[in-house]
C-alpha positions, -999 to 999 in steps of 0.1 A, spaced: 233 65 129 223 93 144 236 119 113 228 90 89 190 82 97 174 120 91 189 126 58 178 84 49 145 96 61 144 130 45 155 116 10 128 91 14 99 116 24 112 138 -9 112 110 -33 78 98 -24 61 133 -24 75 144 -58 69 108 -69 34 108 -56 27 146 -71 36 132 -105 12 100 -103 -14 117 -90 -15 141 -117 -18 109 -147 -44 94 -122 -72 110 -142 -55 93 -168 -53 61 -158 -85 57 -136 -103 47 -161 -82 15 -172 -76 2 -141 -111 8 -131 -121 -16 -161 -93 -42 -150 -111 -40 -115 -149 -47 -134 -139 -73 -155 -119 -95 -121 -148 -87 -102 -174 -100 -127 -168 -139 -127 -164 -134 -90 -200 -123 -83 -208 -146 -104 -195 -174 -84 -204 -165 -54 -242 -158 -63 -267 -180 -70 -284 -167 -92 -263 -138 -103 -284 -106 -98 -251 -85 -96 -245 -63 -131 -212 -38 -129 -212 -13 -151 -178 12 -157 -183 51 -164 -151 68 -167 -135 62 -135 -165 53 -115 -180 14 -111 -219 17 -108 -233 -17 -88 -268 -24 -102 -289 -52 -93 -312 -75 -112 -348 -70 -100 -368 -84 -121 -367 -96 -161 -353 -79 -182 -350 -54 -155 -322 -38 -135 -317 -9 -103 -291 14 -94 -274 -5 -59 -243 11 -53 -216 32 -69 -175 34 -62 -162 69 -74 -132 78 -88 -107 77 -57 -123 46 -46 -91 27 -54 -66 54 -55 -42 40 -26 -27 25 -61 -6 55 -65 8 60 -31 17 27 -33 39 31 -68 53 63 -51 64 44 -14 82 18 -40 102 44 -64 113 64 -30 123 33 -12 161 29 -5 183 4 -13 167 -12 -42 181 -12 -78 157 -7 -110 150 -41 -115 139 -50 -80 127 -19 -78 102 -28 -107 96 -64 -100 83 -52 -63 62 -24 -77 43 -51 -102 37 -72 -72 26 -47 -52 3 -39 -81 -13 -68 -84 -17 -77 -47 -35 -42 -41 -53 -51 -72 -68 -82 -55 -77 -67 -24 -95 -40 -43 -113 -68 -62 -120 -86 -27 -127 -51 -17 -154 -46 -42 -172 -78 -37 -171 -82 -5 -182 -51 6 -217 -55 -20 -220 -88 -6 -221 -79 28 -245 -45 20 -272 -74 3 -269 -91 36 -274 -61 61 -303 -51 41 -321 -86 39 -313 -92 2 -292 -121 6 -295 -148 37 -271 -154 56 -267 -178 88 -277 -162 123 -243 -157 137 -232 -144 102 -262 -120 107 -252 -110 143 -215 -100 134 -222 -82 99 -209 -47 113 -179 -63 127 -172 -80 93 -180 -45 71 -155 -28 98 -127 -52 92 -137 -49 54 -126 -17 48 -102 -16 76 -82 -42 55 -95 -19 26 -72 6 39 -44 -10 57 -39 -32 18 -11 -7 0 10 -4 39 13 -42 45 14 -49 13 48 -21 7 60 -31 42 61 -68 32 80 -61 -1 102 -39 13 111 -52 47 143 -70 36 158 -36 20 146 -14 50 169 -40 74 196 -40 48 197 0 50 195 5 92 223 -23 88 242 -2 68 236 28 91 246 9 124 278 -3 104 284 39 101 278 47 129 301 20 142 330 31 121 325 68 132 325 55 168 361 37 163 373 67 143 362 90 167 381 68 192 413 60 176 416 108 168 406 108 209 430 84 218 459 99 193 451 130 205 456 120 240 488 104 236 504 135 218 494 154 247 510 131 274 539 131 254 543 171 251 536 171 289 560 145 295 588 162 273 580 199 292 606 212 314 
């Protein structure tokens, strides 16, 4: 396992860089789109959550601009997510096309539910996070114990936030990671009883040579 495990982990670490260096070159490409699928999920959401809805989103390029109804007919800048806000989408393709032991079509299947899982929690993300700025600055009320924990509950907003694409690869990929350090340990296991049957052969040519010296 020993010999096996660096060049695993070395192929892997290859893979996902070139893989990453490619996507990260079309994200300018594809920022835009998937910024616009992001808007349009989040949109019914504020919507159901506020009462009234004083939450407009409005996409430019590859940025989400938050603006907020303040009177009739009458709106103000809030809040804006730039370009890279939900980026983690493309090291997350890239951990999927370098991970071992999967053929094309799971390969694929796993990488469009990765997709749309980080797609959700970007959509939570989004929400949640504009939600919880209203409340920290008195423009939505919330309970007294909501108010008392609202740093704790921004913290572990974008800590989920960031942590999304990791857990959401490491639960996708978990059953072909074990299949591969099985596969390893079964190599390392048959270099062990090779090793031992040449040792042993080795051995018993010499006793016999010794044995057959005058």
């Amino acid at each position: 396992m020993t010999h096996g495990l660096p060049a695993r982990v070395g192929r892997f670490v290859l893979v996902f860089l070139m893989a990453l260096a490619a996507l990260a070159a079309l994200w300018s490409f594809a920022a835009p789109t998937y910024t616009r699928g992001i808007a349009a999920l989040a949109r019914p959401l504020f919507r159901l959550m506020e009462s009234p809805n004083v939450t407009v989103l409005d996409v430019q390029g590859a940025e989400t601009w938050i603006y907020r109804i303040v009177g009739e007919h009458e709106i103000a800048a809030f809040t804006w997510f730039d370009r890279y806000t939900f980026f983690a989408i493309v090291p997350l393709i890239a951990l999927f096309v370098a991970t071992p032991g999967l053929g094309w079509r799971r390969r694929i299947v796993r990488g469009l539910l990765g997709i749309g899982a980080l797609s959700v929690a970007h959509v939570c993300y989004v929400v949640a996070s504009v939600e919880l700025a209203y409340a920290a600055m008195g423009l939505r009320t919330v309970g007294p114990l909501a108010a008392r924990t609202l740093d704790g509950w921004q913290i572990a907003v974008r800590a989920l936030w960031e942590a999304a694409p990791i857990a959401i690869w490491v639960a996708l990929t978990y059953g072909a990671w074990k299949k591969v350090f099985a596969q390893l340990r079964n190599e390392e296991r048959a270099e062990g009883t090779a090793r031992a049957s040449w040792i042993g052969a080795l051995g018993a040519l010499g006793w016999k040579k010794k044995e057959g010296t005058p």
